[in-house]
N, C-alpha and C positions, 0 to 999 in steps of 0.2 A: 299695557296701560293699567295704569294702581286701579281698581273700584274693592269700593265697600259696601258688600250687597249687605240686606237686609237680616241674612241670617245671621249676621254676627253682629245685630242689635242683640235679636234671640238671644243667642249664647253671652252675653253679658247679662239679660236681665234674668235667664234660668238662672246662670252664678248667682246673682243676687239673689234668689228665692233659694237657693238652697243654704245659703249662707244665713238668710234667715230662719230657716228652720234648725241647722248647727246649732247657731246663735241663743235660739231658745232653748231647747234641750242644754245644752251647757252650764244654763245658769238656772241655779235653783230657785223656787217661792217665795225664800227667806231675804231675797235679794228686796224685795218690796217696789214700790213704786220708784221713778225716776226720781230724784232731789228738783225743784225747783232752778230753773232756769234763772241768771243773777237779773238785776229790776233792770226793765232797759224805758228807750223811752221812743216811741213810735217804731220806725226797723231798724233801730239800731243795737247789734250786738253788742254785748259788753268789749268795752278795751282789751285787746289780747295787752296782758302785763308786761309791755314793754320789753317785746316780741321782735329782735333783731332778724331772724332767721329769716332766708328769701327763700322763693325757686316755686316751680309748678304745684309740687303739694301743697304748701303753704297758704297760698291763694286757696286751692281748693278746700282747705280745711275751715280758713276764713270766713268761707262762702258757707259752707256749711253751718260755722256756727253761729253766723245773722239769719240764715233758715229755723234755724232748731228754736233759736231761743226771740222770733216774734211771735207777737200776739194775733196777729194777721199771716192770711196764706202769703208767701211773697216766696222771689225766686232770687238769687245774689251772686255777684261778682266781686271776686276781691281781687287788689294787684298782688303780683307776687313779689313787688319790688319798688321801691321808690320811681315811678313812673314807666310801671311797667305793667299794664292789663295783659292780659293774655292774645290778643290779639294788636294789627295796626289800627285796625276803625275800631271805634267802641261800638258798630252799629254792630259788624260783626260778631263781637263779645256777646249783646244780648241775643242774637239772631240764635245761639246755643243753647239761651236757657229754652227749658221744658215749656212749652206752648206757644213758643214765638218766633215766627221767622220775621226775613229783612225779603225787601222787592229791592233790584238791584236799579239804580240808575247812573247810566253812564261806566258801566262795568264797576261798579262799588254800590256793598250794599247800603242805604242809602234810608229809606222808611222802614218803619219795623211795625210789623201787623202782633195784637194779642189776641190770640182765641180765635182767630179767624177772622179780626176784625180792623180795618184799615186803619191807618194813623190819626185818622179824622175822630176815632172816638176813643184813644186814650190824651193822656200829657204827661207834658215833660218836665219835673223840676229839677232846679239846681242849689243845692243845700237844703231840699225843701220848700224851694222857692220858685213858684210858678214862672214859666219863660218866655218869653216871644221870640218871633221866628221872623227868617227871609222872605219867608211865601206867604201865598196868597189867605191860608188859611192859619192852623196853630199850631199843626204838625212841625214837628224838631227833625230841621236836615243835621241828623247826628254828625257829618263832616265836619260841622262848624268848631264840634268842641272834640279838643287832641286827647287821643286817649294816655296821652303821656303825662295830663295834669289830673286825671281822676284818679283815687284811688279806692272806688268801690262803685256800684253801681245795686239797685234794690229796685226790685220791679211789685207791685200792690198787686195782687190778682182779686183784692177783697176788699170793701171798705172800710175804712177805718174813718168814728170820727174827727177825731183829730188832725188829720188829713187834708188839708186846704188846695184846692184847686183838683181833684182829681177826677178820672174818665170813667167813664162807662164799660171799657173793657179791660183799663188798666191804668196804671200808673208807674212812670219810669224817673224813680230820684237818682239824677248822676250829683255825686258827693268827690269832693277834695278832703285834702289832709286836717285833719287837727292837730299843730304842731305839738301842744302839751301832752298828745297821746306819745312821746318819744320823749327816750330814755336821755335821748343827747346827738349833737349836733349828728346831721347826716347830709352828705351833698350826693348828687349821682348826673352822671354826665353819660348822652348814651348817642349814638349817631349809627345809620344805617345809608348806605347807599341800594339804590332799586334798580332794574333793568326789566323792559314788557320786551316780552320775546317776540311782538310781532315786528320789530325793528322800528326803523321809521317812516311813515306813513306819508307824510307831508313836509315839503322842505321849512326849515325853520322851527320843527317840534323836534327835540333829541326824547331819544327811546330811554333813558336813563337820568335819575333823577336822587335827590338824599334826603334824609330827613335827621336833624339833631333836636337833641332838648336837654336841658340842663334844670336841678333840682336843687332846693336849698333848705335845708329845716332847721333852726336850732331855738334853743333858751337860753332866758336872761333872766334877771332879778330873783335867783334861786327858786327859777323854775315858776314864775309867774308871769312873766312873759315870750310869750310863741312865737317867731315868724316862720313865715312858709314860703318861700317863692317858687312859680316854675315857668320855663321858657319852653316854646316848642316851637318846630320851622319847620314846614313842610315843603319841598318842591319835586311834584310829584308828576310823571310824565304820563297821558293816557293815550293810547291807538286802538281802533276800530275799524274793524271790518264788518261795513254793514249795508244790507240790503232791504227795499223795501216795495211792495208791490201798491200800486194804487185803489186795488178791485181785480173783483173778474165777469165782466159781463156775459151775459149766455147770446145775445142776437148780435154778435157783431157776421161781419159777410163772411164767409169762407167757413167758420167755425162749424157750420152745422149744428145750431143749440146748443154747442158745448162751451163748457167757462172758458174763455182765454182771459190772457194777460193783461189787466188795463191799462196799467202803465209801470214802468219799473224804474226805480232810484241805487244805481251801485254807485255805493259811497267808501271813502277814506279819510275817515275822522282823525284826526289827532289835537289833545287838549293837554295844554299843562296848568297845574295847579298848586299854588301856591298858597300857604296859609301860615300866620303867625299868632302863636296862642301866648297870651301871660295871665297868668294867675297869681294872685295874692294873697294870705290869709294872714290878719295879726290878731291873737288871742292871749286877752289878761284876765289871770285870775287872781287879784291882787288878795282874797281870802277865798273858805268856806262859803261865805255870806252873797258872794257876787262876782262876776264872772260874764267878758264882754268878745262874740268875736267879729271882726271887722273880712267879709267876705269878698273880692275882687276879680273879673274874668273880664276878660275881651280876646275875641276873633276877629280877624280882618283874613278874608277868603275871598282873592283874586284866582277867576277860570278864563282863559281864552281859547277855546275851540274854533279850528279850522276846518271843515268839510269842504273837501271837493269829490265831485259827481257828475255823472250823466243821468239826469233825468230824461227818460222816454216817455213820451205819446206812443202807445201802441194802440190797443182795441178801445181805449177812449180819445185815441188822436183823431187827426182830421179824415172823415172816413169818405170826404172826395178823394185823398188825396192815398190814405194808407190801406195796402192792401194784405192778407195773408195767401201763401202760398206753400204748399206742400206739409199741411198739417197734420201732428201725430195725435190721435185722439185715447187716452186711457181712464176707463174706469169717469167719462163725463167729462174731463178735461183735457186741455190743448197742450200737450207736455213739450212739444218740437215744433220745428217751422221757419217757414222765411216771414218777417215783415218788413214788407215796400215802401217805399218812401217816408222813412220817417225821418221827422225836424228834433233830433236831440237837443236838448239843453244842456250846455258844458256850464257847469254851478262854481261857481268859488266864495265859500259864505266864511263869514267870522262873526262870530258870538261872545262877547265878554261881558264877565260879574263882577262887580266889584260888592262884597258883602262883609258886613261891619256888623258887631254883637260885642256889647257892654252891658255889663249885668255888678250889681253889689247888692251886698246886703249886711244888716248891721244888726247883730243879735244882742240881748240882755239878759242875763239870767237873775234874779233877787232869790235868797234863800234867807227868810225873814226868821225860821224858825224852824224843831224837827217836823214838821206838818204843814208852811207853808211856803209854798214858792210862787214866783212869779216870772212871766216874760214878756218883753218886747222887740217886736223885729220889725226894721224898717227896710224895704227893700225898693231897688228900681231897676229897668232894664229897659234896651234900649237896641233896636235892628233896624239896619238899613240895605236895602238892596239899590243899585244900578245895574243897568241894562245898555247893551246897545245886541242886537240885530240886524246885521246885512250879509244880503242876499246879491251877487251881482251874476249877470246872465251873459252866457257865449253862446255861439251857435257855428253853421255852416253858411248862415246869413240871415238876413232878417226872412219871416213868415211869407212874406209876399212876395220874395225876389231870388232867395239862398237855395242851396243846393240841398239834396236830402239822402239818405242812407238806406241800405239796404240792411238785415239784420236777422242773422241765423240762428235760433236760440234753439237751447234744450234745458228741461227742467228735472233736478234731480227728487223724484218722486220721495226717496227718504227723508229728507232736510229741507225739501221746498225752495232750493236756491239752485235760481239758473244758472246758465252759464250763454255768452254772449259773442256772436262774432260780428263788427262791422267788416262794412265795404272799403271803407275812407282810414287815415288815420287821424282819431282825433287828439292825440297830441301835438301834431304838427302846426305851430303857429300859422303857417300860410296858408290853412286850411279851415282857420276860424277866425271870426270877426266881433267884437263885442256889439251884443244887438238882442232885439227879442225876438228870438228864432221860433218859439210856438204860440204867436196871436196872443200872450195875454196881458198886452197893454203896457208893458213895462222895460224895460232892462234891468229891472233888477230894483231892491224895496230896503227899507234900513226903519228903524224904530227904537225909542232908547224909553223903554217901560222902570217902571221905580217902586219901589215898595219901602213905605216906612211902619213901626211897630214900637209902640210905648208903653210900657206899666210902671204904674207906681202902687206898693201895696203898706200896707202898716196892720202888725198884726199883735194886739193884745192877748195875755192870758194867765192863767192862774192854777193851782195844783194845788188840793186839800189831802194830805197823807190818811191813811186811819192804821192805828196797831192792832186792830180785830177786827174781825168780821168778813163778811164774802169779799168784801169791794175792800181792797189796797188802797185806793185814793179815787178821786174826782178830778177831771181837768175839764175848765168851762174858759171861753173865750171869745172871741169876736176878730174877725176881718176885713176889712175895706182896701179893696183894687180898682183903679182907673184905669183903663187900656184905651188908646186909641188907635184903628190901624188905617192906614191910606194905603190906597194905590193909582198910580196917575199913569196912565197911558202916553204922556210924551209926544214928543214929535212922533208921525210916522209917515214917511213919503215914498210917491215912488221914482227912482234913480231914470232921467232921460238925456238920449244923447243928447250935445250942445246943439242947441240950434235948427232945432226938429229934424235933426238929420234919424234917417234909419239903423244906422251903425257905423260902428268908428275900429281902425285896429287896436291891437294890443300896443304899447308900447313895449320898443323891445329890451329896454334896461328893468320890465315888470315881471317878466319872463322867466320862469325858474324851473326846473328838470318838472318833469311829467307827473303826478301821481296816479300811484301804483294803484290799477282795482284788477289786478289779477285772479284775484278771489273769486271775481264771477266771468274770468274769460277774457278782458278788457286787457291789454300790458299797460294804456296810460291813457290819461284825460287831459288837456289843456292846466297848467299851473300858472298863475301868475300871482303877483305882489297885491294881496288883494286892496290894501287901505291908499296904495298907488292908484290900482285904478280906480277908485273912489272919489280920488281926487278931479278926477276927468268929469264926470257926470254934473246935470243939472236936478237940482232937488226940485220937487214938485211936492207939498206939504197935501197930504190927504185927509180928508174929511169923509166918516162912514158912522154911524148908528152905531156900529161895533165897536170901535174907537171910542166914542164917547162914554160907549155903555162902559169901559175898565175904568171908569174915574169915580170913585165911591171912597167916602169916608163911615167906619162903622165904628161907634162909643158906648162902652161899656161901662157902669159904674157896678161893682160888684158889692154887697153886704153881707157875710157869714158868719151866722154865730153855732156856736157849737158846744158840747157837755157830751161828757164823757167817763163812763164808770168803768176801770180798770176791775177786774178781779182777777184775786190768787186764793184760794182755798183749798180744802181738800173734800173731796165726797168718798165718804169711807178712805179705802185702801189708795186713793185714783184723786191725783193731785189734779185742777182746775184752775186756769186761767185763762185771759181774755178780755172784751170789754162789751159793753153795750154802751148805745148814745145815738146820741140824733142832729143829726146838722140841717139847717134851714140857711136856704140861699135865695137874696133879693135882686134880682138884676135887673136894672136901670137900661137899656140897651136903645141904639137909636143910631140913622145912619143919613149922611148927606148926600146925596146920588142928583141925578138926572132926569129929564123926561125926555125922552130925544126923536122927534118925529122921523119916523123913515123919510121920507118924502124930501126932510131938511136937516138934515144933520148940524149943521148950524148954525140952529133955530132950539138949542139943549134950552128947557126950562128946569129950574131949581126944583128939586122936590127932597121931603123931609118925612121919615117916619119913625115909630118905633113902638116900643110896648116895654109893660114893665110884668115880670112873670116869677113866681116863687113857688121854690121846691124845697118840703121837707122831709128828710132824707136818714130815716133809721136806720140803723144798724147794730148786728151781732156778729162778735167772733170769740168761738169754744177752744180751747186746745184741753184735752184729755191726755193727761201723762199718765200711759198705763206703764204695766212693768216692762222689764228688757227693754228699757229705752224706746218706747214705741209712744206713737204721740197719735192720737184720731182730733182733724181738726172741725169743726161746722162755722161755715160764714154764711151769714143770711143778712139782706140788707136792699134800701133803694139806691140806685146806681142813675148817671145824669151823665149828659157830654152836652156842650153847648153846642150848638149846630155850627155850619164854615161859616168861617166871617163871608167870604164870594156869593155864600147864598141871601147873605143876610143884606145887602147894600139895596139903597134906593130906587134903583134904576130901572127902569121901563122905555123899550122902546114900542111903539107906536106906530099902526097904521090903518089904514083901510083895506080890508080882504075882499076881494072877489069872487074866490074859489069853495068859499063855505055854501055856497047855497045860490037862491035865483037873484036875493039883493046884496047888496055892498053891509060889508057887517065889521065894527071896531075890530083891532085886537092888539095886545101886547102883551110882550114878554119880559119878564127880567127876575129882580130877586124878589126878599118879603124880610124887610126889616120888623117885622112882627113874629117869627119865627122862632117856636116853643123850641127847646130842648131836645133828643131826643133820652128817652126814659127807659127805665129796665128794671125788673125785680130781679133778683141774682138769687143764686142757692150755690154754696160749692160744699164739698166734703174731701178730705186731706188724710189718708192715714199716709204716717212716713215711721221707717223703722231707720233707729242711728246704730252704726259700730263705731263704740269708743272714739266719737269726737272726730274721726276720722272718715266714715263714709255712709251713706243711705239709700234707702231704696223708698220708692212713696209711687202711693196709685193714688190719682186723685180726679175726681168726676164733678163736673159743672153744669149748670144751665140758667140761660135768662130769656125772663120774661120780656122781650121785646114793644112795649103796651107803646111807646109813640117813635114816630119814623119821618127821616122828611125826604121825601122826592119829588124831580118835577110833573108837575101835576096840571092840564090844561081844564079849565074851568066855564060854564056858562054864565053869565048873569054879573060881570064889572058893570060900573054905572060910569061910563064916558062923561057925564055932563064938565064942561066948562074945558074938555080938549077941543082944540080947534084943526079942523081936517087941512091937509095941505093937499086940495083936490078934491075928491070923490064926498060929497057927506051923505053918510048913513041914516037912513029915517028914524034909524031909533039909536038911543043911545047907552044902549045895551049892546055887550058885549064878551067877547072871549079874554080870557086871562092866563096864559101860562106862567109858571111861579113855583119856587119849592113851599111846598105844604107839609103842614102836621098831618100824617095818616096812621092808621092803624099797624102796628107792628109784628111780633111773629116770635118766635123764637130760636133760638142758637142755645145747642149743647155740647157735649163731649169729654173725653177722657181723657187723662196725660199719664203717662209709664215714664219713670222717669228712673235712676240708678247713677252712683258716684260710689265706687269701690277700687280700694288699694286691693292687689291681686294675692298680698302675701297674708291676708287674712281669710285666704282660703286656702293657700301654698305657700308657708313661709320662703321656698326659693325662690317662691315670686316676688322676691319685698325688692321693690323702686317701680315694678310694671300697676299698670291700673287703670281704668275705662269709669269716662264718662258718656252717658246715654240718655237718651229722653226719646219717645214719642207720643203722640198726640194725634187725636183724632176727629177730628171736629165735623156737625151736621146743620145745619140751619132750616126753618120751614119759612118765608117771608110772605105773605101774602095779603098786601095792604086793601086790596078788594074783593069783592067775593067775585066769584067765580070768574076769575082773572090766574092762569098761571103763578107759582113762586115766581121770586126774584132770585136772581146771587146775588149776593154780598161783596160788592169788593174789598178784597183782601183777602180770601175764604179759602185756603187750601184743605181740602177735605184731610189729606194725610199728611204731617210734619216730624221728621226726625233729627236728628242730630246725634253723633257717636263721636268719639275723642278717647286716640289708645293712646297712653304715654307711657314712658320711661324717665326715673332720675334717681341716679345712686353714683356717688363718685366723684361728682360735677359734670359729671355728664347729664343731658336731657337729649329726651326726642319725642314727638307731638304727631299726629297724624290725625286729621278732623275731616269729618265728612259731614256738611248740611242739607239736607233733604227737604224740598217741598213738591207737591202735587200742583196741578193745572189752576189757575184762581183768575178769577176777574180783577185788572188793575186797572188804577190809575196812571196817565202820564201825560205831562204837557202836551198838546194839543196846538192844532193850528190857531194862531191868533193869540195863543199865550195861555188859554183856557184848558182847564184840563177834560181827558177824553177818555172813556170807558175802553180796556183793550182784554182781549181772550191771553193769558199767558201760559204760554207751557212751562210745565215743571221742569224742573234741573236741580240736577245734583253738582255740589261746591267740593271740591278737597283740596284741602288746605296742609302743609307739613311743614317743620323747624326742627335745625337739630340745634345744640347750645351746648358749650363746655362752661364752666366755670373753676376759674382756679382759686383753692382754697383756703383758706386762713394755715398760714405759717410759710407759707409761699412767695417768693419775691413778687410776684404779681396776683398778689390775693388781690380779691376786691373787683379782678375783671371777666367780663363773661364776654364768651365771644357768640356770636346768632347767626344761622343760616336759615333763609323762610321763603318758601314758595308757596303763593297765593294761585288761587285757580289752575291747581298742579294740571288737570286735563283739559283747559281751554276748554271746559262748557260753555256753548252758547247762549244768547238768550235767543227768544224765538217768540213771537207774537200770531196770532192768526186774526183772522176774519168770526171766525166760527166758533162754537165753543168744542165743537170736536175735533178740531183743529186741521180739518181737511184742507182749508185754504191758507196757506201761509202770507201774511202778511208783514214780517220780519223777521230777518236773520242778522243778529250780532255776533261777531266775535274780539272778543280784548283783549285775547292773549292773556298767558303766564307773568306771574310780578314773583320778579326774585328780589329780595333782598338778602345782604350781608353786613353785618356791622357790629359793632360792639359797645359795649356801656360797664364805665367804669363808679363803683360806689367806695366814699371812703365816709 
């Protein structure tokens, strides 16, 4: 099995430090300071001069010289080819760069954390242009947009003020083509077929799937007019093996104090997904004078996942009824054993999305004179998500009447996944009944949840040149955003047999081969048609506080204005650039929610709040061009994230307590549409060393002042007057409040090592080999009360690496990547749709591709052929209970993605 241990990060970044010290001995005093970087404008490198040339290096060199030559610390991706990123996800791509991993959902990575910091406190633009999302909150599920219509991507580690919309821990601009940046027409046309080597998992998912896209660039009107077009089509097949434990309690009977098993879920997921991307870009620059471009995107991302499973009641089953027998005890836990009687739940669920993202925007440039310019950009965007959720339940018979299983387990103490033997067969149709075989009121639950997302933005502004002096120019302007996001909870009922019967059979034209949980000892579970038998059941439409509470509307009206002082000069020998400015942000915010009594769920009263709160928001950024191409960077600046829209909605549910004390005392829970920002003073430092254009090495050291934080926080002293109790009234009308709050914050720092070197500028016979590397090291202190423990941070991997050896000379490539993260507290949807704090263990990714390309003079110049296996070692993912991970609380596996395919450019 391939690994890539650690020490051959080492030995890349010692290369790199020796090659630095070469590097300077070799070139004399007289060589003087670096030349000025050409003028760019936010992170944009200059134009490579209509720069045909493709392939791995190329990207990297790219990437490097939108590094070198901003004015802000930033990290960059370039394609290496007309819709070609260097990876299949772009989430992937940035989960490489230096300080950043990806949390993987659904065996793709999925969120990407910066610094150690969860999705929740960066953002995502697109051209520049702030985005909306599918979920709940603002975080960008990066699947939505195909890495095949990007062709760069720039991550902010610093503030800039010119900057509109940006996070607290970062900022990620994914960027399309500018057709006037090419020399002349170019089409490219590229398709790949995939196969998951766990096969197929569930009848009706195949294990194999393709992905095509098609590329279009050219000019007209001698070169005054751009189009760009790109297609993308994904259908992409997912299978999982996964397992999941309930708990582990310590008193159940027989265990002797020690943890057993609460309950266990072995599952066989398989999801396919399909996504269609088009992008547009039309740019006229009918003179010098002015210059217009017309930006266009839309996603539409259908998923439908099937699970089927055995859900057990074990040590939290019915403990008249379940017994253990002949338990193996190690190290405090119940590793072996029989359990008695237990009422399995045979699961057959489907889950489908249907997700839709339209986004444009419409730029202006005016260049009135040599010293003044101007702009205007109009942008909108637009997300919608659907939902459905169902759950339908088998058994051995219904709770009060069926028959029950015997169940001999052993747990693998290394990996934490059991393994399972019943008595019965439960694939065998005549041996299962649809029904609710474990008491919990149901047969089975369905819900079709929605999420909608709107922005409209307009942004003015203006640019004053100067020909002397520190400051190059001035850029001052103004923005205004309207957002509005919904979310509506939908039907949600629960599935009963016809006719208040207890249980009904399968039909047998619904019936379809077993699936497979071999993985944990199982050969096969009950399979049937599930939206078949769906059609059998009676809906029963539910009503709960919970339900109600996911109906929130949250409105944002945004004001920023912004000034901006560019500088280029020289101090002594030692070239200077950079900017100073200050942005001040007004937001409007305010949300339509609920008041939803416990007692009566159907008794929601309207409630409305909001606040209006302004942040003004300095900022510095130095770059020091000393000699031998060495750059020392300082950013220093205030940094903002808007808090989740989930926290920020109206909603309060409602009731009367008993359990606080000797009387009846209010309370409620929900959000706080008055919820400040969370805030941060930032400091970073950047030295980076270049070889000729071609490769760098940079240590760079951060930290922020964490000064406001919001968590849930339960509170004494709400003023209940004018709620009306359903039952019980309290003598006084004072009360408890839980709610996310503004708290005192903390800080987060660390370091990044990071390294891009061609090999043959240390060994000319190495010229086509070469290693990208980065690690990172991240610390946090969080402690919003006094003498109250830290917190973690979700998202917070203490260690993060990434390494990437290639080869390319000849048409020939080959790629080998390995991405490294440590243990971190995550996020993941949660029961009831809500997301839930999980313990994550670390894992390592290795990812490899090999590529020929045939070349110019050749009857098939122009085609590249690709072979690429994603998660070449089927790493797991793995969740626990604990943050030492002694108790396992999930085990995934997603198997190997092979692709093969080709893409032709003419």
């Amino acid at each position: 099995m391939l690994k890539l241990k650690r020490n051959l990060l080492s030995v890349a970044l010692a290369s790199a430090t020796m090659l630095v010290a070469a590097s300077v001995q070799a070139q004399t005093v007289t060589d003087g300071a670096q030349e000025n970087p050409s003028d760019t404008t936010q992170d944009e490198a200059s134009t490579l001069d209509k720069v045909t040339v493709t392939g791995i290096r190329v990207g990297i060199e790219r990437a490097i010289e939108t590094k070198q030559s901003a004015d802000v610390i930033v990290e960059a991706i370039s394609a290496e080819d007309i819709g070609k990123l260097p990876d299949q996800s772009i989430a992937e791509s940035i989960a490489r760069l230096p300080g950043l991993t990806a949390q993987r959902v659904a065996g793709r990575a999925s969120t990407i954390s910066i610094r150690g910091l969860a999705e929740d406190f960066g953002t995502t633009l697109l051209n520049g242009r702030e985005q909306v999302s599918v979920g709940h909150n603002r975080g960008a599920e990066f699947d939505q947009y195909p890495s095949e219509l990007l062709s760069a991507v720039v991550v902010h580690k610093t503030v800039d003020a010119g900057l509109i919309g940006q996070g607290l821990s970062g900022t990620v601009n994914l960027k399309t083509v500018r057709p006037l940046d090419f020399a002349e027409r170019v089409a490219a046309f590229n398709v790949r077929g995939e196969k998951n080597s766990l096969g197929e998992l569930n009848p009706g998912y195949d294990d194999m799937g393709f992905r095509a896209s098609a590329s279009y660039i050219d000019q007209f009107l001698d070169d005054k007019l751009g189009v760009a077009i790109g297609y993308a089509h994904m259908d992409s097949p997912g299978q999982a093996n996964r397992w999941e434990a309930w708990g582990y309690p310590t008193d159940f009977p027989g265990a002797g104090g020690n943890a057993v098993i609460g309950g266990s879920k072995s599952i066989a997921s398989s999801t396919e997904s399909e996504r269609d991307g088009l992008m547009g870009v039309l740019e006229f620059k009918p003179s010098d004078r002015y210059s217009t471009v017309l930006d266009l995107f839309y996603s539409e991302f259908d998923k439908s996942e099937t699970s089927r499973f055995i859900e057990a009641p074990l040590g939290w089953g019915n403990r008249n009824e379940i017994t253990l027998t002949n338990p193996v005890i190690r190290d405090g836990m119940v590793v072996g054993g029989t359990f008695n009687n237990v009422r399995p739940v045979l699961r057959n669920d489907l889950n489908t999305q249907d997700d839709k993202i339209f986004a444009a925007g419409w730029n202006h440039k005016f260049r009135f004179n040599d010293q003044w310019t101007a702009t205007a950009d109009l942008s909108w965007s637009k997300a919608e998500r659907e939902e459905m959720l169902l759950e339908t339940y088998a058994g051995l018979g219904h709770v009060t009447q069926g028959n029950t299983a015997n169940v001999d387990f052993t747990i693998d103490t290394a990996t934490g996944l059991p393994h399972f033997t019943y008595d019965v067969d439960l694939a065998d149709p005549a041996n299962v009944v649809l029904t609710d075989p474990a008491g919990w009121g149901q047969a089975g639950f369905v819900k079709f949840p929605s999420v909608e997302d709107e922005l409209t933005s307009l942004r003015v502004g203006a640019e004053r040149s100067f020909d002397d002096g520190i400051f190059s120019s001035v850029e001052f302007g103004a923005n205004r955003a309207e957002r509005e996001k919904t979310r509506r909870s939908g039907l949600e009922a629960f599935l009963r047999v016809p006719n208040g019967g207890l249980s009904m059979p399968i039909p047998g034209s619904a019936i379809n081969d077993p699936a497979d949980l071999g993985f944990t000892g199982i050969p096969g579970s009950i399979s049937y048609d599930i939206m078949q038998v769906y059609g059998l059941y009676e809906i029963d439409p539910h009503s709960h506080p919970d339900i109600r509470n996911k109906n929130w509307t949250v409105n944002e009206d945004t004001t920023t204005g912004y000034v901006k002082w560019n500088i280029n000069t020289d101090v002594g020998s030692t070239s200077l650039r950079g900017n100073v400015g200050l942005q001040v942000v007004r937001v409007d915010q305010s949300s339509d929610g609920l008041i939803v009594p416990f007692s009566d769920a159907d008794a929601p009263v309207p409630l409305t709040g909001g606040a209006v709160h302004t942040d003004v928001l300095p900022s510095l950024n130095l770059a020091f061009g000393l000699a031998h191409d060495q750059t020392l960077r300082i950013g220093l600046g205030e940094q903002m994230a808007r808090p989740r829209m989930d926290q920020m909605r109206a909603n309060q549910n409602v009731e009367v307590k008993t359990d606080r004390g000797p009387i009846p005392v209010w309370y409620a829970s929900g959000g706080n549409p008055e919820l400040e920002p969370w805030r941060a003073t930032a400091l970073d430092v950047s030295y980076e060393k270049y070889f000729a254009d071609r490769g760098y090495v940079s240590l760079a050291a951060f930290h922020k002042d964490l000064h406001s934080w919001v968590m849930e926080v339960e509170e004494f002293g709400y003023d209940f007057t004018g709620y009306e109790p359903r039952g019980l009234m309290p003598p006084s009308n004072i009360g408890y409040f839980k709610a996310p709050r503004n708290v005192n914050g903390g800080i987060i720092y660390g370091f990044e090592a990071a390294v891009s070197m061609p090999f043959d500028l240390l060994w000319a016979p190495l010229d086509g080999f070469g290693v990208q590397a980065s690690y990172s090291n991240t610390h946090s202190r969080v402690t919003p009360f006094e003498n109250e423990p830290a917190i973690q941070l979700p998202g917070l991997s203490r260690e993060v690496s990434n390494i990437t050896l290639y080869y390319e000379k000849y048409g020939f490539s080959a790629r080998v990547s390995q991405r490294k993260r440590s243990s971190f507290l995550g996020e993941v949807q949660g029961f009831g749709g809500d997301r839930s704090p999980r313990y994550i263990q670390g894992e390592e990714i290795i990812d490899a591709q090999l590529g020929y390309t045939f070349g110019e003079g050749t009857s098939l110049a122009g085609l590249s052929l690709l072979l690429q296996v994603n998660n070449l070692d089927n790493e797991p993912y793995r969740e626990t209970f604990d943050a030492d991970g002694n108790q396992p609380r999930m085990y995934n596996e997603y198997g190997r993605q092979v692709l093969l395919g080709a893409s032709y450019r003419f």
